[in-house]
Phi, psi and omega in degrees: 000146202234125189292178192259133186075000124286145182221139211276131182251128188262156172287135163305138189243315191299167184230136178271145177270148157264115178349258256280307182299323168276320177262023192241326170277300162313302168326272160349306164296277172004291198305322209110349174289331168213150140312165155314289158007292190300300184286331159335278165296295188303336173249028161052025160321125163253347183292133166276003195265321207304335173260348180254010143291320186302341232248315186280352179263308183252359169289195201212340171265150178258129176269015187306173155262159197264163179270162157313051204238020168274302200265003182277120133252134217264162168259162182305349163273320146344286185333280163330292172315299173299341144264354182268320174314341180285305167273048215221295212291309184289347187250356173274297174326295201308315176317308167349283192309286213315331178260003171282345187246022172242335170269359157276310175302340155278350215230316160249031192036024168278171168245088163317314202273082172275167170275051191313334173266352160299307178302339186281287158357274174313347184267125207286148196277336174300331214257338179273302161339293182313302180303000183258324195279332208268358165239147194293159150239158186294127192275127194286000000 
């Protein structure tokens, strides 16, 4: 029976860490030295979230979480949205480029855009021979 101003005292179940003692632990991980897991057991830690905040407070690698997105399945109308929006994005880019490089070719009187596979094509296969025998390869 509990008197009036008294009051029933429970154990405490959390355990306070020491700085020294959390970064000792992080370290470890950090290193390669334990899992979370590991240190988890071997310093009788109890919490399971509790060595990766520390990790995430006092560590030196970032423990943020990352989204998934390799095991993330999209349904097919996402998908779909999400490439045309990919090509909406590629196709602005493409434009982009196409006029950066007609205001180079105006700005400087080049021709940027050659047809290289035309020029191969049109060029006779003996004169491509010559031209093979004529470089050297480099001696180590």
């Amino acid at each position: 029976m509990i008197n009036k101003g008294q009051f029933r005292v429970r154990k405490r179940t959390q355990k306070d860490y020491t700085l020294a003692f959390k970064l000792q632990v992080v370290e470890e991980v950090e290193n390669g030295q334990l899992s979370q897991d590991a240190a988890q057991r071997k310093y009788g830690i109890q919490g399971n979230a509790t060595i990766l905040i520390w990790l995430r407070k006092h560590g030196r690698l970032d423990w943020t979480p990352k989204p998934n997105i390799m095991g993330k399945k999209l349904s097919p109308n996402k998908k779909i949205a999400e490439l045309e929006k990919k090509i909406r994005r590629l196709e602005a880019e493409k434009t982009i480029l196409n006029m950066a490089i007609d205001i180079a070719d105006e700005t400087h009187n080049t021709d940027i855009r050659k047809k290289y596979l035309s020029l191969l094509l049109s060029e006779p296969k003996p004169q491509q021979a010559n031209e093979q025998q004529d470089i050297t390869p480099l001696e180590p």
